[in-house]
C-alpha positions as CSV (number, residue, x, y, z in Angstrom):
1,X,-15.4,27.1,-30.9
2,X,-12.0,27.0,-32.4
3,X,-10.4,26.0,-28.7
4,X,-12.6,22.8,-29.0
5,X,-11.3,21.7,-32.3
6,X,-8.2,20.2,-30.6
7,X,-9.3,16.7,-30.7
8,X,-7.0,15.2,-27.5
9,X,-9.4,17.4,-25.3
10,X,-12.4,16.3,-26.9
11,X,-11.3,12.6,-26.5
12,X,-10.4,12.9,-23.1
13,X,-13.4,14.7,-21.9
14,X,-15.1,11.2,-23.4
15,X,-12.8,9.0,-21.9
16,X,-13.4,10.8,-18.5
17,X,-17.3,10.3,-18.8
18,X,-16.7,6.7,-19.8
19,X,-14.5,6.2,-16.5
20,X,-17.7,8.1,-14.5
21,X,-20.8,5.5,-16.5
22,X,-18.7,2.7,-15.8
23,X,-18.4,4.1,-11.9
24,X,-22.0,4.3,-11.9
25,X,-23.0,0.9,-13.8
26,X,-20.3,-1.0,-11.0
27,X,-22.0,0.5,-8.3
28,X,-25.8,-0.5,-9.3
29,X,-24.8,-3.6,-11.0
30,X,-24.0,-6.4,-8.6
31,X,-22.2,-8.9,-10.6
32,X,-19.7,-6.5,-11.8
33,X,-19.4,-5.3,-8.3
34,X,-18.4,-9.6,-7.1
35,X,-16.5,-9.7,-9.9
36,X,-14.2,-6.6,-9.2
37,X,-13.5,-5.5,-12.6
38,X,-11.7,-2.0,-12.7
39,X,-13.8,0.6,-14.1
40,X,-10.9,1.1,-16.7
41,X,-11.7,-2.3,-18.5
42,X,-15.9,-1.3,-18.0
43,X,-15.2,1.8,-19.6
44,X,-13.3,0.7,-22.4
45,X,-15.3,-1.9,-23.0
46,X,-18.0,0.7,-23.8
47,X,-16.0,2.7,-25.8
48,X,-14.9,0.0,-28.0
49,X,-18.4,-0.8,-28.6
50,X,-20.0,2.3,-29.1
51,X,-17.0,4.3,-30.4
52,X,-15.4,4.2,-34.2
53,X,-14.7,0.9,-34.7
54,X,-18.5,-0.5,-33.5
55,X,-21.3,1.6,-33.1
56,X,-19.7,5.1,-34.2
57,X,-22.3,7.3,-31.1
58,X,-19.7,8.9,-29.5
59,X,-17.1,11.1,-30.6
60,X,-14.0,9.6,-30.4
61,X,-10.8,9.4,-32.5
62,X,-8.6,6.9,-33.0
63,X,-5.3,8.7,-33.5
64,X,-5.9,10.8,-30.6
65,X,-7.2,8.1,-28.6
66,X,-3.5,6.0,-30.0
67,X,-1.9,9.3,-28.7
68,X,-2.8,9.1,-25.2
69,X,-1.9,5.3,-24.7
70,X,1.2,6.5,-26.0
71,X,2.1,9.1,-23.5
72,X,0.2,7.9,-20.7
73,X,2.6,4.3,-21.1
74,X,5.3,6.5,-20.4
75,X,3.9,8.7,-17.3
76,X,2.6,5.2,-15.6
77,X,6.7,3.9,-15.9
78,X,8.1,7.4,-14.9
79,X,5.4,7.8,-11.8
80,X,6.2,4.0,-11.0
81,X,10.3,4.9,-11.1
82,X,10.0,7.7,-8.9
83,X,8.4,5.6,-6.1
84,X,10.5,3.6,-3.1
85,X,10.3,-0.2,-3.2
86,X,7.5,-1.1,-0.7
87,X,8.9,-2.1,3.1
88,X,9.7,-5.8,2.9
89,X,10.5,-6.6,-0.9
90,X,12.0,-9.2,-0.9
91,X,14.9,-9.3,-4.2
92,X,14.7,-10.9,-7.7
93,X,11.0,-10.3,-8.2
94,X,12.1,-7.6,-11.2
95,X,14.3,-10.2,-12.4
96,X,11.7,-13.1,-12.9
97,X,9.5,-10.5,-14.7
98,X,12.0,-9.9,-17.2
99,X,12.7,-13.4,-18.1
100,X,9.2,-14.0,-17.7
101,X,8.0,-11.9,-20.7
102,X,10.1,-13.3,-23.3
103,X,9.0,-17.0,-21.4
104,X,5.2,-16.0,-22.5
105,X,6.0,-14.9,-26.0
106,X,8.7,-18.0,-27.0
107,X,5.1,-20.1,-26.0
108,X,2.8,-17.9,-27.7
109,X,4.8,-18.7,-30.7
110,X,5.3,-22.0,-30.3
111,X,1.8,-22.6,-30.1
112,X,1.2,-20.5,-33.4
113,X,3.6,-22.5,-35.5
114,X,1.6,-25.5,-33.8
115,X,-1.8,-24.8,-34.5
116,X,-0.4,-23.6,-38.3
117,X,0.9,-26.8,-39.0
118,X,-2.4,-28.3,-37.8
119,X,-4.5,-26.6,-39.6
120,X,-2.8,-28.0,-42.9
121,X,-5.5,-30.3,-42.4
122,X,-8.2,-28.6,-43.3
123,X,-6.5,-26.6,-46.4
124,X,-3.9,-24.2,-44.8
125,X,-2.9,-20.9,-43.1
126,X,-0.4,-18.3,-43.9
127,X,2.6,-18.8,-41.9
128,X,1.8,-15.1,-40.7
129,X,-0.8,-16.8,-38.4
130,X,2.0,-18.1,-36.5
131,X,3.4,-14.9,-35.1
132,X,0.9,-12.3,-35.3
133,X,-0.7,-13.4,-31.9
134,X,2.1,-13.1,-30.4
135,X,2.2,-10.0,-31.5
136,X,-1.4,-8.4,-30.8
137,X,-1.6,-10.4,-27.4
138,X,1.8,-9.1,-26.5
139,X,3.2,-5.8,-28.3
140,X,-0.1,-4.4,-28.9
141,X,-2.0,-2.9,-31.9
142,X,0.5,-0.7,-33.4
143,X,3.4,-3.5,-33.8
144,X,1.0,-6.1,-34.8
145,X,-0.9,-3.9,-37.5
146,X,2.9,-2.8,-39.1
147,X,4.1,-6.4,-39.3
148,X,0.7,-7.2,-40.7
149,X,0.6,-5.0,-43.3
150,X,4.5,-5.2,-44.0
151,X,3.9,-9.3,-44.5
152,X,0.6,-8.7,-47.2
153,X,3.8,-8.4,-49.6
154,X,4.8,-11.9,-48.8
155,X,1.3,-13.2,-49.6
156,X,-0.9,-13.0,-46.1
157,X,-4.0,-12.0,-47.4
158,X,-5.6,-9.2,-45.0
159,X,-2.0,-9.2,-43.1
160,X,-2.9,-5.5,-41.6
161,X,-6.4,-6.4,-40.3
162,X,-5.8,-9.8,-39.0
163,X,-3.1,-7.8,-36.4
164,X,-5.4,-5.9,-35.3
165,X,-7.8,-8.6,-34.8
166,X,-5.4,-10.2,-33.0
167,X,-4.8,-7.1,-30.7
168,X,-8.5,-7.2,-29.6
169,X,-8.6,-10.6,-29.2
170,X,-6.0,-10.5,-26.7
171,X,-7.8,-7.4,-25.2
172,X,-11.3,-9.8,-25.0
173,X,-9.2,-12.7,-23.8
174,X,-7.5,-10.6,-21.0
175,X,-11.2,-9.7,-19.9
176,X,-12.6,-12.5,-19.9
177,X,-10.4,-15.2,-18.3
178,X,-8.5,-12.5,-16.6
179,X,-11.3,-11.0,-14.5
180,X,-13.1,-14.8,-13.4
181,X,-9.2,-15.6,-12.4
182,X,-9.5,-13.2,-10.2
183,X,-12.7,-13.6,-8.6
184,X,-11.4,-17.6,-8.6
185,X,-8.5,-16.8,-6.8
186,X,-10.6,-14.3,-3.9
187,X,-12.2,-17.8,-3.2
188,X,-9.2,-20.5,-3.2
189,X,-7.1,-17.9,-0.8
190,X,-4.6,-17.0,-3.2
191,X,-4.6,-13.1,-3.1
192,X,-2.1,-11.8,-0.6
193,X,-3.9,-11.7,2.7
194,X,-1.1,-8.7,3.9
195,X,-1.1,-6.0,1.5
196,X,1.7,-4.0,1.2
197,X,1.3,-0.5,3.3
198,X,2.7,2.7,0.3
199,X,6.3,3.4,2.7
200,X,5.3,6.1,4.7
201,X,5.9,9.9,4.2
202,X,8.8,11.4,4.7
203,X,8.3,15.2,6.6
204,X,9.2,17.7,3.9
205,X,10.6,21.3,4.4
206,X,8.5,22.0,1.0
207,X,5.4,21.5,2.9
208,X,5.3,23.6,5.3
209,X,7.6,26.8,3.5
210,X,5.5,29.4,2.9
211,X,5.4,29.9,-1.2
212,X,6.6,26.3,-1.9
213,X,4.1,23.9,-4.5
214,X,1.5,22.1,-3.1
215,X,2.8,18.0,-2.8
216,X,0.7,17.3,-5.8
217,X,1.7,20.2,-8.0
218,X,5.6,19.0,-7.0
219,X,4.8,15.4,-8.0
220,X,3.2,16.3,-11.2
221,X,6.3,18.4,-12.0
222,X,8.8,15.8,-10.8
223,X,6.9,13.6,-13.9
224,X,7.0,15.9,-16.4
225,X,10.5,17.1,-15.9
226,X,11.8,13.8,-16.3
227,X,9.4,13.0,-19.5
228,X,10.9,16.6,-21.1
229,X,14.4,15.0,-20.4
230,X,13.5,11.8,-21.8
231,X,12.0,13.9,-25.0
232,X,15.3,15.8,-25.1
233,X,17.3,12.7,-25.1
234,X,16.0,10.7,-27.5
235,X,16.1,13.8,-29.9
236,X,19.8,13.6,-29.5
237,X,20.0,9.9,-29.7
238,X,18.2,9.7,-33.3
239,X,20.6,12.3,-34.8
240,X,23.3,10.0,-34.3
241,X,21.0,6.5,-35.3
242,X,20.4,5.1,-38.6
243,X,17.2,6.5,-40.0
244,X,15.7,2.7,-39.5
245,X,15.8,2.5,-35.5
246,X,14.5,6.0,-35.0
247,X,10.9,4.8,-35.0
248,X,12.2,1.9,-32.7
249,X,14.0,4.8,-30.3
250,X,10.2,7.3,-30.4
251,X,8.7,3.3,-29.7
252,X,11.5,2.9,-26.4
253,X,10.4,5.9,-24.9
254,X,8.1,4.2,-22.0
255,X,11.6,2.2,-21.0
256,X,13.9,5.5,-20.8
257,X,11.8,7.0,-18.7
258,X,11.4,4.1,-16.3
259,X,15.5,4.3,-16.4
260,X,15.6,8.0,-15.8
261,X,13.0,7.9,-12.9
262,X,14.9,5.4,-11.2
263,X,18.3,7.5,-11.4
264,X,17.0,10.4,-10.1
265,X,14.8,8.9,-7.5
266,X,18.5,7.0,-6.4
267,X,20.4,10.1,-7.0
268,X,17.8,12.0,-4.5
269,X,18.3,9.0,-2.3
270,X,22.3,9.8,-2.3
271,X,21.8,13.2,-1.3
272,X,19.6,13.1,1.5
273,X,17.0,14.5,-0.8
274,X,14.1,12.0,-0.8
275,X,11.7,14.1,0.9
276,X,11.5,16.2,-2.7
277,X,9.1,13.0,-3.5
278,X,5.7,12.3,-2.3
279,X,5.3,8.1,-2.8
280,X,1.6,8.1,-1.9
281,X,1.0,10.5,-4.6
282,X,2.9,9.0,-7.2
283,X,1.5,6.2,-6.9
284,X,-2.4,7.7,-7.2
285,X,-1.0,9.6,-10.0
286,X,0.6,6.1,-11.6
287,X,-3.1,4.6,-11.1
288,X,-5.1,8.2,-12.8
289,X,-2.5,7.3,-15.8
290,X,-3.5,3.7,-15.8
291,X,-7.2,4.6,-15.5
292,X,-7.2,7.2,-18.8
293,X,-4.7,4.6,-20.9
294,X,-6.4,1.5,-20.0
295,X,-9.7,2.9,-21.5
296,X,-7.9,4.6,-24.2
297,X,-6.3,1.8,-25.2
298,X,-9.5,-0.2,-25.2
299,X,-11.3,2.5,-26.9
300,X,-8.5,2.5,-30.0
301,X,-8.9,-1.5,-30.9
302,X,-9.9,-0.9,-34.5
303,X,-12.1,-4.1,-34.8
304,X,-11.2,-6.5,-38.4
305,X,-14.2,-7.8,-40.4
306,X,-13.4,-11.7,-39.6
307,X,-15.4,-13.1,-42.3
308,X,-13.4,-16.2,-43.4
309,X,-10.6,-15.6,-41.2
310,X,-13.2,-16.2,-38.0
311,X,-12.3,-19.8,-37.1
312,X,-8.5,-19.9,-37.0
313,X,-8.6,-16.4,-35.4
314,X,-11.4,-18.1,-32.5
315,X,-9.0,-21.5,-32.1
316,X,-5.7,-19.6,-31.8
317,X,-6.6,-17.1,-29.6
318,X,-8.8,-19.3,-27.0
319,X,-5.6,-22.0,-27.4
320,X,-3.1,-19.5,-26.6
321,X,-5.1,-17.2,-23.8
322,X,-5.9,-20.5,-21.8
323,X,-2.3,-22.0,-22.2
324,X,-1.2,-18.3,-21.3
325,X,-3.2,-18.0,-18.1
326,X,-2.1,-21.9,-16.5
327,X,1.6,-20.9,-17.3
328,X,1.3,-17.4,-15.5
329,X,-0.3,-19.1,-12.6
330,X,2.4,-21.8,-12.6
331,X,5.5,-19.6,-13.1
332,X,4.1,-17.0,-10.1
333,X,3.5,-19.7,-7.7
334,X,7.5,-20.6,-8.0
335,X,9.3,-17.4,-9.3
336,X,7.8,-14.9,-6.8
337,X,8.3,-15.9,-3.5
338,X,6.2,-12.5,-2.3
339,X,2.1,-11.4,-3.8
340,X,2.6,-14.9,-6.4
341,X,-0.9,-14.8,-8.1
342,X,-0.7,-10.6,-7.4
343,X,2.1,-11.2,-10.0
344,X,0.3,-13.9,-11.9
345,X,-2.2,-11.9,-12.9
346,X,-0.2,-8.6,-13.8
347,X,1.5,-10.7,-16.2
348,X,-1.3,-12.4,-17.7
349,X,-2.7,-8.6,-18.3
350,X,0.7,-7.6,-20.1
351,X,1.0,-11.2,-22.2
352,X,-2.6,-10.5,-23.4
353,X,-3.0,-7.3,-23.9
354,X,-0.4,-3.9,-22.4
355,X,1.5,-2.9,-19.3
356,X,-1.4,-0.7,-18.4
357,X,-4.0,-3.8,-18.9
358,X,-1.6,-5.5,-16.6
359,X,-1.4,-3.2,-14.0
360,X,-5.7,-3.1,-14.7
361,X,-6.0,-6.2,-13.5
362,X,-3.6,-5.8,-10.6
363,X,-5.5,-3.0,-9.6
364,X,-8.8,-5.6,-8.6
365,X,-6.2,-6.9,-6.1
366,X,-4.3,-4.7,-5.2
367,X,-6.2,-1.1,-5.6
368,X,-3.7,1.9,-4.9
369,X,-1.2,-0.2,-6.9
370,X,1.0,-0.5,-3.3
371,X,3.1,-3.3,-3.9
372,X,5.6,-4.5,-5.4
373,X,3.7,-5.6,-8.2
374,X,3.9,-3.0,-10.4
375,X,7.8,-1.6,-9.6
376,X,9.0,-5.5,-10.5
377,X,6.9,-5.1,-13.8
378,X,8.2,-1.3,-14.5
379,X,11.9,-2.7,-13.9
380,X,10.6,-5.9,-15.2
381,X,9.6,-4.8,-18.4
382,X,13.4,-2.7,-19.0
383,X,15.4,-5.7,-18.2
384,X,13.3,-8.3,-20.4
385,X,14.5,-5.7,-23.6
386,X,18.1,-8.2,-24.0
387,X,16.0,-11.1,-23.9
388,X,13.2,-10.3,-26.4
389,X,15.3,-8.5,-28.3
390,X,16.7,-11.6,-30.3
391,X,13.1,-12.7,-30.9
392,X,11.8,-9.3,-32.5
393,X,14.9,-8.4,-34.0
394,X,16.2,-11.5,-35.6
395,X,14.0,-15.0,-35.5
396,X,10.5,-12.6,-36.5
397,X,12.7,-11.6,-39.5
398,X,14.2,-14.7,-40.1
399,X,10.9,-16.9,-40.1
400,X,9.6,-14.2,-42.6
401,X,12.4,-15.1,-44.5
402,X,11.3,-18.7,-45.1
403,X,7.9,-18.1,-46.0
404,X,8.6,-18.5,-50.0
405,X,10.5,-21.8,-49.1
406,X,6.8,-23.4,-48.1
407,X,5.3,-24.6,-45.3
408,X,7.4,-27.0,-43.8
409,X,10.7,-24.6,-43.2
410,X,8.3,-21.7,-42.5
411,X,7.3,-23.9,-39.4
412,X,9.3,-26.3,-38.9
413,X,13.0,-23.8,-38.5
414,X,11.1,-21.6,-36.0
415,X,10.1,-24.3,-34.3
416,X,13.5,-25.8,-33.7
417,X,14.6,-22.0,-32.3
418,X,11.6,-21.7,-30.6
419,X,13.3,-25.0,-28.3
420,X,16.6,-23.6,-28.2
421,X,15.3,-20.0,-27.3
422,X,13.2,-22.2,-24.6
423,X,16.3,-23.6,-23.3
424,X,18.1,-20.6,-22.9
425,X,15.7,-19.2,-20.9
426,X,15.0,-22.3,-18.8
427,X,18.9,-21.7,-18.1
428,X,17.9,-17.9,-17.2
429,X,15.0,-18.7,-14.5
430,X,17.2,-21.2,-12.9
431,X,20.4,-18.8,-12.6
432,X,19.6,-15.1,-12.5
433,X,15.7,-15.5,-10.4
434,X,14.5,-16.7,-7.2
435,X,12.4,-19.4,-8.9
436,X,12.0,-22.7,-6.3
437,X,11.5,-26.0,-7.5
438,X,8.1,-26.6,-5.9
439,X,6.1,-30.0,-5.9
440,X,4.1,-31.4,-7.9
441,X,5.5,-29.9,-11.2
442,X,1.8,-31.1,-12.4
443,X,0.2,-28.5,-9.8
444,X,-0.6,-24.9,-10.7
445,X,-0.5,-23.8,-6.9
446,X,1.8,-26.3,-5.0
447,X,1.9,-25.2,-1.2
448,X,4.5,-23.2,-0.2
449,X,6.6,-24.7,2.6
């Protein structure tokens, strides 16, 4: 009995059942089946309900579950990096998902301090309300549950529950406009009518010598070597760091690992050694890891008693998930030339919820995660580090700052920033991406000439 005490084995035993049930409940349920949602979201959506935070049937625990999304981030970047760019990529598409991110969250933002200041009317919010969507939508659970709880010092009341609220409203939101975008777009002809064939395989030596691993076994081990170097490395790297970015170094570890996979997948490339990797399986392997941390990550939401909190929480969520979901559309249609709405709704998944939600939702398109969706997001997500960095790291802070000054400079500073943070990266999109200038700027989907 003792070997079953471990509780990450226990949790992902459930988490595999709960990818089975929502298998089975696709296949016999025909809406779900028209609507194409990935079994990942299904099952998750199960587990949130009947897990800890709901229902409390099935086993589950939250800190395990927390661990997996953890890990699992990483091994989706690193099985991502190791893969070639699909046949026919055309450049820049990383590029417009790094300045994209930091795009969604400067609007997320601005639409918190908005709603804020217009709720004044009706006796006023915390100025916490402003950025902790941005936040859960965005970051996820674990950075929107520390700031929380960090700002209930500063007077915001509930601080720690209200991110977490946030987080699984973003996770609802993503679901439900996210998976109906989808099905919209199947009907108006915007999914990619040519999907992009995985590069074919390159004949390996390994195969065939007698004693050599099987493909798989190799891939798996190509993964994990490079997650033990990352491991290594950032043990290093935090001897050397001030004791307050070591949690921020542990919370980078998804991004080195992208970095590393890509340098060794180049360096193989330099020596004639590419036949070492196996694309077709990294990329199954990518979408197992996307499968188990989708669900996880679902199944970890700790849901907030809204009680008062209910209305503001509804308004700001449903503002900034519509808002979110027209500005994805109308930033893929121009800044990605190649798959637009494939890319549309990757990033809609990522500003409402995680990478692996993204690449959820991109899997109802594009299923073996072939692509270039999900490399551009993998580098994507790397580059866009300079650009948010400046947001998390200094105006966050900084409106926190102002909080004890009142309303008006709690809102009304960030708000000013928020414009010239919006300029900068207007400047961005227009010299470092492959963003076009299409017609009518009032049209989500303009045609394409």
């Amino acid at each position: 009995m003792q070997h079953w005490n471990a509780g990450i084995v226990v949790n992902l035993l459930v988490v595999a059942v709960l990818l089975a049930l929502a298998a089975g409940l696709r296949n016999r349920i025909a809406p779900l089946r028209r609507l194409g949602i990935p079994d990942c979201i299904i099952a998750g959506t199960i587990g949130l309900a009947l897990g800890p935070s709901a229902l409390g049937v099935i086993p589950l625990s939250i800190p395990d579950l927390e661990l997996l999304v953890y890990h699992g981030f990483a091994l989706v970047f690193i099985a991502v990096g190791l893969q070639r760019t699909a046949a026919g990529t055309r450049p820049g598409g990383a590029r417009s998902v790094a300045i994209a991110i930091p795009t969604l969250s400067v609007i997320q933002v601005t639409i918190g301090l908005l709603v804020v200041a217009a709720w004044e009317l009706w006796g006023g919010l915390h100025p916490g309300f402003s950025l902790l969507p941005m936040l859960g939508f965005s970051q996820g659970p674990g950075q929107a549950l520390s700031l929380g709880g960090a700002w209930e010092a500063h007077g915001f009341v509930d601080g720690a529950q209200l991110g977490l609220t946030f987080a699984a409203a973003g996770f609802a939101t993503c679901i439900v406009l996210g998976v109906p975008a989808v099905a919209w777009a199947r009907r108006a002809g915007w999914v990619s009518s040519e999907r992009k064939a995985a590069p074919p395989e390159v004949a390996t030596a390994t195969q065939t010598e007698q004693g050599s691993m099987e493909p798989l076994s190799s891939s798996v081990v190509s993964i994990g070597v490079i997650y033990a170097a990352v491991f290594g490395f950032i043990s290093a790297l935090v001897l050397v760091l001030p004791e307050s970015l070591v949690p921020t170094a542990w919370g980078f570890h998804f991004v080195i690992g992208a970095l590393f996979a890509l340098a060794v997948r180049r360096g193989a490339r330099a020596l004639g050694r590419e036949s070492w990797f196996h694309d077709r399986l990294l990329g199954r392997l990518a979408v197992v890891a996307v499968d188990f941390t989708t669900t996880a990550a679902l199944c970890a939401v700790q849901l907030a008693v809204l009680g008062r909190w209910f209305a503001p929480v509804l308004a700001i969520s449903l503002i900034i998930g519509v808002v979110t979901l027209l500005l994805c559309l109308w930033l893929a249609r121009r800044a990605f030339p190649q798959e637009p709405f494939e890319h549309a709704i990757m990033m809609f998944g990522m500003a409402t919820g995680t990478l692996p939600t993204g690449l959820a939702l991109l899997r109802s398109v594009d299923p073996d995660l072939s692509g270039s969706v999900a490399r551009n997001a993998t580098l994507g997500v790397s580059g866009s580090i300079p650009f948010m960095a400046p947001l998390l790291v200094g105006v966050v802070p900084f409106a926190v700052s102002l909080w004890p000054q009142g309303i008006g400079a709690a809102i009304g500073i960030p708000l000013a920033i928020m414009l010239a943070y919006a300029a900068a990266l207007a400047f961005a999109w227009r010299s470092m991406t492959p963003a076009r200038s299409l017609r009518p700027w009032s049209s989500l989907w303009p045609p394409d000439p």
